[in-house]
PLY file of the C-alpha trace (Angstrom):
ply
format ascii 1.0
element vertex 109
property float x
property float y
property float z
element edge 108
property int vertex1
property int vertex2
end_header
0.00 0.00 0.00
-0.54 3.08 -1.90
-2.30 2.61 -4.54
-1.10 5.64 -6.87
-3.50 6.53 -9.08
-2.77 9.66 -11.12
-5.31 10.58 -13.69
-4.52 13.23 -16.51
-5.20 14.80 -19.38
-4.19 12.86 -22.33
-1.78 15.84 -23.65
1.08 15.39 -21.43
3.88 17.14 -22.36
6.37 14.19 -20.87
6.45 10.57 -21.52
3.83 8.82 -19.01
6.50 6.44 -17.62
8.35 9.27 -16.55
5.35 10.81 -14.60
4.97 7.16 -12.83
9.04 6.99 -12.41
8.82 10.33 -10.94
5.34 9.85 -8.61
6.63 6.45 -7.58
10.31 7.78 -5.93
8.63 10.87 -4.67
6.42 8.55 -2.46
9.30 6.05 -1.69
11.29 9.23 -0.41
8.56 9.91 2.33
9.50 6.76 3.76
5.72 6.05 4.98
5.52 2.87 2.76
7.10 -0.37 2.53
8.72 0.27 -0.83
7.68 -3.27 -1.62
4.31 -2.56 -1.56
4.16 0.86 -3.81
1.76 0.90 -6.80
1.59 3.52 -8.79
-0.30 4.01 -12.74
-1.75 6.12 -14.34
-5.07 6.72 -16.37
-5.22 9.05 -19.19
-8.80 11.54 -19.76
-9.76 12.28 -23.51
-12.22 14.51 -22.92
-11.96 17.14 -20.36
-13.24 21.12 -19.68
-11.11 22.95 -17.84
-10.74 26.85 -16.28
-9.68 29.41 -18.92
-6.13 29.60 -19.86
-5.17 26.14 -18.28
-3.98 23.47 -20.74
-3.53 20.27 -18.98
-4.86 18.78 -15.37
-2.98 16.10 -13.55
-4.61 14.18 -9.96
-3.11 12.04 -8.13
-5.78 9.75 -5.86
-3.09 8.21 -3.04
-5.50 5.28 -1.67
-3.79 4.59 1.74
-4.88 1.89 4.36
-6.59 3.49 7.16
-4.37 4.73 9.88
-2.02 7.00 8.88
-2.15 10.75 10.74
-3.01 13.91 8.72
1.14 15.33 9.12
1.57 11.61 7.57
-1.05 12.36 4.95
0.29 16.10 4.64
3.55 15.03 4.56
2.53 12.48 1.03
0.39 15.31 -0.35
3.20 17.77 -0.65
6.04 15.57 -1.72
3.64 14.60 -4.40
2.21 17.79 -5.41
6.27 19.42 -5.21
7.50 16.73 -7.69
4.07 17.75 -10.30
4.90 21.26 -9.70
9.19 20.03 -11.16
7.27 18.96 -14.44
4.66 21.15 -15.45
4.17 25.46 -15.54
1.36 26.74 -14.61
-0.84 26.23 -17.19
-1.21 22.64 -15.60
-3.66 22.36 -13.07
-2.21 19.99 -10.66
-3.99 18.02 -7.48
-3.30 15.20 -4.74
-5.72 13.51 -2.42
-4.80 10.75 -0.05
-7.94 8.62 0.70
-8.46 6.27 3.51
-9.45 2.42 2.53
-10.95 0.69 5.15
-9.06 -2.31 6.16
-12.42 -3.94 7.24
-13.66 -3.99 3.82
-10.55 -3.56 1.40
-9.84 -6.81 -0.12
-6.61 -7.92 -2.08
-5.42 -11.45 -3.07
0 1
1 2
2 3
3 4
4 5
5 6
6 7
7 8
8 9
9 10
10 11
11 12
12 13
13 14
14 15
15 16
16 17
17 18
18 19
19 20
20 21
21 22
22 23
23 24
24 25
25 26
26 27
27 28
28 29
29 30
30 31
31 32
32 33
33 34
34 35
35 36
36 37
37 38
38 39
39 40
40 41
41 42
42 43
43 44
44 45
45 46
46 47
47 48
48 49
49 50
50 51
51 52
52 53
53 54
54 55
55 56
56 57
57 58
58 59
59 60
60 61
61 62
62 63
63 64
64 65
65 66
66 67
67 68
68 69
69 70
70 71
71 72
72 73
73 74
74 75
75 76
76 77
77 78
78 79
79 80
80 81
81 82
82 83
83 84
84 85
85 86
86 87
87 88
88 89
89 90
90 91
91 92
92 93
93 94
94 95
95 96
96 97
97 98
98 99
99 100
100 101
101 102
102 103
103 104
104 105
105 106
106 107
107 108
């Protein structure tokens, strides 16, 4: 556990396996995770609207098993969301969101 998700506009300006290369180590460097257990992909979004003057979105949805503390989740947020603002200007519109699975209920083989 994560599960990396990071959804985007399908006009990246950089090859996708570079955006999961770079996601992936930005997470490992927070040292919250097993590195063993890291899973990060991406899913790309043909059609999209967004604000004036933007050209491309990127969100990352960080599923995390329940239990970590909000400085944890903080922490993940914003080495995420500093290693999306290293490869795109402004004109991206860039976004992380840690969500809590519930280990009740979360099922894996």
């Amino acid at each position: 556990m994560p599960h990396l998700i990071i959804e985007h506009s399908n006009n990246l300006p950089i090859p996708a396996q570079q955006l999961v290369e770079a996601v992936h180590l930005a997470t490992q460097s927070t040292a919250l995770f097993d590195p063993t257990t890291l899973k990060t992909r991406t899913q790309s979004t043909d059609y999209y609207k967004l604000a004036e003057g933007k050209i491309g979105f990127v969100h990352i949805h960080a599923h995390l098993i329940e239990g970590r503390s909000e400085a944890q989740k903080q922490l993940l947020s914003n080495a995420l969301l500093e290693v999306l603002q290293t490869m795109f200007d402004t004109n991206w519109l860039l976004s992380v969101h840690p969500y809590d699975l519930l280990p009740s209920i979360y099922r894996k083989n």
